[in-house]
Each structure stands twice: as structure tokens, then as C-alpha cells.
NUDRENPA-238232 format. One record per residue (C-alpha): x, y, z; residue number from 1; residue in one letter. Coordinates in pm, whole numbers. Layout:
BEGIN
<node c1="X" c2="Y" c3="Z" lumnu="NUM" fiti="A"/>
...
This chain:
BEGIN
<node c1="-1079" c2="-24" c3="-944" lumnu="1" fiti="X"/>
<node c1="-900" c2="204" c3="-731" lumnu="2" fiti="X"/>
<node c1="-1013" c2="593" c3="-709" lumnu="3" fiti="X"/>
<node c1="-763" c2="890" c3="-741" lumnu="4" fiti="X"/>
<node c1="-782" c2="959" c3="-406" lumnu="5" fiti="X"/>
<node c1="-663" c2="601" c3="-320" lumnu="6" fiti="X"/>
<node c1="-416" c2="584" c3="-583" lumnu="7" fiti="X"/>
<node c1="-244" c2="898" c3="-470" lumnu="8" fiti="X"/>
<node c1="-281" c2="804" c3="-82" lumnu="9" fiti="X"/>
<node c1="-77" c2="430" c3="-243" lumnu="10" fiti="X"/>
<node c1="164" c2="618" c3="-430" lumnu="11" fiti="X"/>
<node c1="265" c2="886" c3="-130" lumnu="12" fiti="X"/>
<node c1="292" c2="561" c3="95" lumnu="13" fiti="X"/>
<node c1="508" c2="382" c3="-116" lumnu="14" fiti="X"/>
<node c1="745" c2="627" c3="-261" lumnu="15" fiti="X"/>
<node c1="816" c2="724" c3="137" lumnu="16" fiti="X"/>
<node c1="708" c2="1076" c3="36" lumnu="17" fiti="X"/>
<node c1="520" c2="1067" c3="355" lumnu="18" fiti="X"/>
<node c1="775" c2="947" c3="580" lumnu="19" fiti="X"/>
<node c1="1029" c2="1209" c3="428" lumnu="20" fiti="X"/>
<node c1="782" c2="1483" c3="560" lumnu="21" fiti="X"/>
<node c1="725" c2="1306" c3="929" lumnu="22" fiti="X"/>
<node c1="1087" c2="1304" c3="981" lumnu="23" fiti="X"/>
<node c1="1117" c2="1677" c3="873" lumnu="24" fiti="X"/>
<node c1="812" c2="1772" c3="1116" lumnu="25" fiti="X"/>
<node c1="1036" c2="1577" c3="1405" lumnu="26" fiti="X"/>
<node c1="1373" c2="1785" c3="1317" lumnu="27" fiti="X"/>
<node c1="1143" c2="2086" c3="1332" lumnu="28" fiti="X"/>
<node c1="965" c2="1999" c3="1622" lumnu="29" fiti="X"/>
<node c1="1305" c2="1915" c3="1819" lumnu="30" fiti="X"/>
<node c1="1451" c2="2272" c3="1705" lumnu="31" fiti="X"/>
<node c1="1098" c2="2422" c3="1838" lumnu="32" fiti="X"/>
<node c1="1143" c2="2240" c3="2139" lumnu="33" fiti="X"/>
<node c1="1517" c2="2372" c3="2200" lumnu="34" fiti="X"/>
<node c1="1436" c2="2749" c3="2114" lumnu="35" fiti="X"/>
<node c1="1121" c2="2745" c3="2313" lumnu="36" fiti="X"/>
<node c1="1294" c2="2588" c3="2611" lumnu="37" fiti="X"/>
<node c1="1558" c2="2864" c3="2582" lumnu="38" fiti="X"/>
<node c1="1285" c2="3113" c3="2579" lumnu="39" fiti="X"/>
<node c1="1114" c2="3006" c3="2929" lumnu="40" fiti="X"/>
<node c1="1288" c2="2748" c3="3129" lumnu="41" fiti="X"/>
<node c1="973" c2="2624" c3="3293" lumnu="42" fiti="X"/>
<node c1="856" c2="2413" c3="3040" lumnu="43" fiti="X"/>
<node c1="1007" c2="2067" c3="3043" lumnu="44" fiti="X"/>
<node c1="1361" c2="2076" c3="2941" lumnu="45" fiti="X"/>
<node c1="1507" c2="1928" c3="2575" lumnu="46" fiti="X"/>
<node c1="1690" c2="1655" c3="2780" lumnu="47" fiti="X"/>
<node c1="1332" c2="1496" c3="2882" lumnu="48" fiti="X"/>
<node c1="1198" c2="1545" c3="2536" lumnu="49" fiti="X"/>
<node c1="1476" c2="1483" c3="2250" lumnu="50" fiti="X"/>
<node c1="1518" c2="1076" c3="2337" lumnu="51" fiti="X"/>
<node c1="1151" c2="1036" c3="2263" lumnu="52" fiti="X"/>
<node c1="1186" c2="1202" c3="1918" lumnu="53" fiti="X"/>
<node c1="1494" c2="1062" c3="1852" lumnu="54" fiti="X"/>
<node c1="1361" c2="689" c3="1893" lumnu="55" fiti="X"/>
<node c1="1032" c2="787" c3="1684" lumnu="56" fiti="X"/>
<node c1="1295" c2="956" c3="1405" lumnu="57" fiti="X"/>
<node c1="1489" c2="629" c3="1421" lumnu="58" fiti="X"/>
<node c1="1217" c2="412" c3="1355" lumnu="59" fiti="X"/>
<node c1="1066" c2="624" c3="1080" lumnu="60" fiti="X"/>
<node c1="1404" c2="614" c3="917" lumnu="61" fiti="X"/>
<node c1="1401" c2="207" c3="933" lumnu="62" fiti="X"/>
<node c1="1100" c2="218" c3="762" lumnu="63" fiti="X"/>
<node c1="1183" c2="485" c3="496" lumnu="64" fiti="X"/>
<node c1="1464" c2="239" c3="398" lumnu="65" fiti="X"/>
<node c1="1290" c2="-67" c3="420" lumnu="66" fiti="X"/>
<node c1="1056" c2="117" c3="157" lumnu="67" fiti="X"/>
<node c1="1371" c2="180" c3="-22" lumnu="68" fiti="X"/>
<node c1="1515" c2="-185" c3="-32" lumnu="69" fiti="X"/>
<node c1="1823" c2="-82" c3="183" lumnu="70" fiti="X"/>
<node c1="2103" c2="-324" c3="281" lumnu="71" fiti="X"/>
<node c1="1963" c2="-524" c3="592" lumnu="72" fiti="X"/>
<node c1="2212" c2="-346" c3="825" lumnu="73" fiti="X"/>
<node c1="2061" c2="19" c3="784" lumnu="74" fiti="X"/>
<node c1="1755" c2="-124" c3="897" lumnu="75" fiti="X"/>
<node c1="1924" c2="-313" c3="1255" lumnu="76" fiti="X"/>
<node c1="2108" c2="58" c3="1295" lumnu="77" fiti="X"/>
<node c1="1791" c2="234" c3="1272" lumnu="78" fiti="X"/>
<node c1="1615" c2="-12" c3="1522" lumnu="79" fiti="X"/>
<node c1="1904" c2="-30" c3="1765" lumnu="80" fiti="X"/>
<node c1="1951" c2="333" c3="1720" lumnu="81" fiti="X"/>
<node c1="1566" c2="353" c3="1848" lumnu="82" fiti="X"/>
<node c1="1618" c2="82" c3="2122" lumnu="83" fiti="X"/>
<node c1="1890" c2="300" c3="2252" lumnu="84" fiti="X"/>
<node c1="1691" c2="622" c3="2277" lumnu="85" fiti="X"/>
<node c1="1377" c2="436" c3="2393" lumnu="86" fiti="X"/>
<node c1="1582" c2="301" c3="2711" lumnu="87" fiti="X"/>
<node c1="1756" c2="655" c3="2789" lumnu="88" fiti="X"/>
<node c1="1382" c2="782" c3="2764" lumnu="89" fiti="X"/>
<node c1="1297" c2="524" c3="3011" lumnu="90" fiti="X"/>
<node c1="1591" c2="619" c3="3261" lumnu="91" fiti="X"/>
<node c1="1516" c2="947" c3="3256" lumnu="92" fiti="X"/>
<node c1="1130" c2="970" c3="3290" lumnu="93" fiti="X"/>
<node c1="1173" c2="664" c3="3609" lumnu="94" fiti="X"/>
<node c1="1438" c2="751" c3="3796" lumnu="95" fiti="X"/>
<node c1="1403" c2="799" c3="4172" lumnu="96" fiti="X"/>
<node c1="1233" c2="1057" c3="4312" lumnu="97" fiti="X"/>
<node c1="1511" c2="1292" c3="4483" lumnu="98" fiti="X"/>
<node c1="1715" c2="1253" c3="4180" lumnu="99" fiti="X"/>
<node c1="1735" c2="1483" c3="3816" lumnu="100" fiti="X"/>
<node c1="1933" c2="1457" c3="3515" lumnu="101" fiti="X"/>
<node c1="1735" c2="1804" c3="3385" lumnu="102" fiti="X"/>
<node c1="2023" c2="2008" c3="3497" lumnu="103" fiti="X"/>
<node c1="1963" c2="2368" c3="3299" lumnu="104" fiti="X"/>
């Protein structure tokens, strides 16, 4: 017998309540990152940061419609959408020393 608490924690993770609000945190941290980058240009620039949320955003999104029961090509968009922003994340955090794509 499940408790309330359980049975609400099963019914937020199911109805993709809670993945609705994760992806609204990363749009709102991405805009926080782009006004607070404008504000004081030492901190690490957008360009560095957005990939990283954008491949975490992609993948919540695959599993949002997964939860949903979407059409199996939503979910290969969502992945390869992450894949994509996972390997420009990658080029720009190793690239040679010397070099920078963080042009302000």
C-alpha cells in the first residue's frame, strides 16, 4: 500500500509535471546566464555555457515525450538534437590552448 507522499511523488513523475518544470528552470537559467553575462563580462561567456543546457534541455524533452507516447521520431530529434550540443560543448571546452571561440 502506497502512502500519499509516494503516490503524489508517482503521479508528478508520470504525468511529466516534473520534467515540464526542469525544462522551465533551464530556459530561465539560460536567460539568467545571458543577462548576467551582459552585466559583467568576466564571468564565463553564454557561448561556453548554452551547449551544455541545450543538450540537458534536449534530453529532458526526449523523455517528457517518451512519457507522453510520442511518435518514435520526436524522441531520435531530441537525442540527436542533444548529441549535437554535447559535441559543440566538447569543441569548445578542448580546443587548443592559444585558441578561443568566446569572442565578446
Amino acid at each position: 500500500m502506497a502512502t500519499p507522499l509516494v503516490s503524489a511523488m508517482e503521479a508528478l513523475l508520470t504525468s511529466g509535471r516534473l520534467l515540464d518544470a526542469i525544462l522551465c528552470l533551464i530556459v530561465i537559467e539560460g536567460i539568467v546566464i545571458i543577462v548576467v553575462h551582459g552585466n559583467n563580462s568576466a564571468r564565463p561567456s553564454p557561448r561556453m555555457l548554452i551547449p551544455n543546457l541545450i543538450s540537458g534541455a534536449a534530453l529532458m524533452l526526449g523523455i517528457r515525450l517518451a512519457l507522453a507516447q510520442a511518435e518514435w521520431y520526436w524522441l531520435t530529434l531530441c537525442l540527436s538534437v542533444s548529441l549535437l550540443a554535447h559535441l559543440s560543448d566538447l569543441v569548445l571546452r578542448y580546443q587548443p590552448q592559444g585558441r578561443s571561440f568566446d569572442q565578446n
